[in-house]
C-alpha positions in Angstrom: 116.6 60.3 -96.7 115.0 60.5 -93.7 110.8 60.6 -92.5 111.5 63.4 -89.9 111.6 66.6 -92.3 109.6 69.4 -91.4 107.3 70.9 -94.0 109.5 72.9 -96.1 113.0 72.3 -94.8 115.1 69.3 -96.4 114.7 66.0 -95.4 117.9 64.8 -93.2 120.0 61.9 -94.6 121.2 59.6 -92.1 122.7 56.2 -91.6 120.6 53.5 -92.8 120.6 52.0 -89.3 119.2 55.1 -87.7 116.1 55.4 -90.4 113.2 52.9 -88.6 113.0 54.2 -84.9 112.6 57.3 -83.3 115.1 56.4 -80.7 117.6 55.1 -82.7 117.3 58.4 -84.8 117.7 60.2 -81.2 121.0 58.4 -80.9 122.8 58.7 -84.0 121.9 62.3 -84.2 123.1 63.2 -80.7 125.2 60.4 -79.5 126.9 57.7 -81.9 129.9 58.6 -83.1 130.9 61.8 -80.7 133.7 61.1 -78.9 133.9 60.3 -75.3 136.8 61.0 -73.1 135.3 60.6 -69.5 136.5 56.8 -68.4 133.3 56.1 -66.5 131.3 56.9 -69.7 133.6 54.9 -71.9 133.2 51.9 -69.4 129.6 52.1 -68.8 129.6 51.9 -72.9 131.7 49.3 -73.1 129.3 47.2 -70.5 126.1 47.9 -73.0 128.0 47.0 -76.1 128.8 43.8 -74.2 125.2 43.3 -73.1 123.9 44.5 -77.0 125.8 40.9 -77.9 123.9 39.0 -80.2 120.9 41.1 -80.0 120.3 44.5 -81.6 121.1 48.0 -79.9 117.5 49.2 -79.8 116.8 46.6 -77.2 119.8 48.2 -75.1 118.6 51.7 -76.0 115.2 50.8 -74.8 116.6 49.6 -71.3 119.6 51.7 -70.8 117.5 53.8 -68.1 117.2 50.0 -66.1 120.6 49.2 -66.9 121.7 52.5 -65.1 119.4 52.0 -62.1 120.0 48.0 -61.7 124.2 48.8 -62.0 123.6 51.8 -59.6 124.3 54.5 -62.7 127.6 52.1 -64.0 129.5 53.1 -60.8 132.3 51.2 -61.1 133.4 50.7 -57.2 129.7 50.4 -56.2 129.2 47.6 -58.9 133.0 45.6 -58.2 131.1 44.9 -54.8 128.2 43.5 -56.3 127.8 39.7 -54.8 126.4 36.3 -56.2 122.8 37.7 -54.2 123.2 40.6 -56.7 123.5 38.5 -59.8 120.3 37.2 -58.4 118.7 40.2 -58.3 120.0 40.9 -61.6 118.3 38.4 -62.8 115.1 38.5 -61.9 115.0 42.6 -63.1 112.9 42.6 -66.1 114.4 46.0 -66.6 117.8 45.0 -68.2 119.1 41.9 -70.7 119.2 38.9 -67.9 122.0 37.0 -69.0 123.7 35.7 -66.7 127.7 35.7 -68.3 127.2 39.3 -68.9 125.8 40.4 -65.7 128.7 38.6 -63.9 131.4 39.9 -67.1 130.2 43.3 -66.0 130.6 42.9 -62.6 134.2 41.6 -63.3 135.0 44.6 -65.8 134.2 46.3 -63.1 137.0 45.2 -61.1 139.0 45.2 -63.9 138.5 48.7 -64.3 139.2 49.5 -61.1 142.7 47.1 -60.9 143.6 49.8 -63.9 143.3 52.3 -62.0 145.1 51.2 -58.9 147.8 50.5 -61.0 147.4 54.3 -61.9 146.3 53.6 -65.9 143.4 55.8 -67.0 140.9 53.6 -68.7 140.3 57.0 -71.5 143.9 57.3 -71.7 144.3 53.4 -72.1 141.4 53.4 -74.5 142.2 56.7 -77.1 145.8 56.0 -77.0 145.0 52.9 -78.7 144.1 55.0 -81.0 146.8 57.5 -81.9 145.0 58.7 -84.7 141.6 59.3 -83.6 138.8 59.0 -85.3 139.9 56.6 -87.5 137.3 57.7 -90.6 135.7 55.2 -92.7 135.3 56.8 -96.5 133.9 53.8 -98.3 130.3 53.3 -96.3 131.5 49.6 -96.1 130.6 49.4 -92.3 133.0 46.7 -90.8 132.2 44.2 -88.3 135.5 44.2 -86.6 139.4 45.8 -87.4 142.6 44.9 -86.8 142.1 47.7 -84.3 139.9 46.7 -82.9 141.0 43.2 -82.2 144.5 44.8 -80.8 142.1 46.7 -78.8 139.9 43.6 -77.6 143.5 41.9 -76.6 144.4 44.8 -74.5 141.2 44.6 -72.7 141.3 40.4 -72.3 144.8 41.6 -70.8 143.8 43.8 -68.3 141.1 41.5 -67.2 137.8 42.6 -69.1 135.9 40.1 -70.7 133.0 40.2 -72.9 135.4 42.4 -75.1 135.9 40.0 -78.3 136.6 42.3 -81.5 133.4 42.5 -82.7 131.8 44.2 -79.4 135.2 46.4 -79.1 134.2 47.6 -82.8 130.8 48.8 -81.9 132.2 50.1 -79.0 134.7 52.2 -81.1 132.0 53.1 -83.0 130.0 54.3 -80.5 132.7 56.6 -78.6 133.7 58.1 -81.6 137.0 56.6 -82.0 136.0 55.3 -85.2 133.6 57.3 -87.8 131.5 54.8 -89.4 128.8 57.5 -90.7 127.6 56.5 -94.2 129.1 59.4 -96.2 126.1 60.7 -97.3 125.0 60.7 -93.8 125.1 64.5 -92.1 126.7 63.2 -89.0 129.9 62.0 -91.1 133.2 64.5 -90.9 134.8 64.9 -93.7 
């Protein structure tokens, strides 16, 4: 159950995940899970997952507004420009995660997502054809760290030119796109 009731309505039953912030509650309730079709959107998310490596997704949540100013709102032919005086900058931006491989991975998976579509493949098309059978629903509450979707998906991406795309990050991603329903089944956000 959740802390968020309202004097005499139920409580709300959520993931365990999204039960100890109010943001995180924010995003699970209105975000996680609910598929994503546009390819800019799906890229920009696949950039956060990458930055959310090894740390936890509140930190990303918390500087997703400076991840969209510093990458000039994820635009993918503004940020395949971006120079080594622009990883700099990056750097010094207290506003995003300043690690250096993923500033420069998502500068590349830029490109790479622009090379895609000069060779006339739609990243959402790319992405959700992947997955034929979309969302793939999860009925146990065992929450996986990665799939053997997801590490055909991560090979796909390596493919095309993407890094930072391991199995694991591809799986959150999945997740978070709503390719893959990963609600607790108690939780009021899972489809049945």
């Amino acid at each position: 159950m959740d802390d968020d009731a309202v004097a005499g309505t139920p409580a709300v039953t959520r993931c365990r995940w999204a039960q100890t912030d109010p943001l995180l509650r924010a995003y699970h309730d209105q975000e996680w899970g609910v598929p994503v079709h546009d390819s800019r959107m799906l890229w920009e998310m696949l950039c956060l997952e990458g930055f959310q490596a090894g740390l936890s997704w509140l930190i990303v949540l918390r500087r997703r507004e400076g991840f969209r100013r510093a990458f000039v709102g994820f635009d993918p032919e503004r940020v395949a420009r971006f120079g080594a005086a622009d990883v700099e900058r990056l750097m010094a931006d207290p506003g995003i995660i300043r690690a250096r491989a993923k500033i420069e991975a998502t500068i590349g998976n830029a490109r790479a997502y622009l090379a895609m579509m000069e060779r006339g493949e739609d990243f959402a098309d790319f992405a959700w054809g992947m997955v034929p059978e979309a969302p793939v629903r999860n009925m146990t509450g065992a929450v996986l760290a990665q799939s053997p979707l997801s590490q055909a998906m991560a090979k796909a991406l390596k493919a095309r030119g993407f890094r930072f795309v391991g199995p694991v990050i591809v799986y959150a991603w999945m997740q978070a796109v709503g390719m893959i329903d990963d609600h607790d089944p108690a939780c009021f956000r899972h489809s049945r």
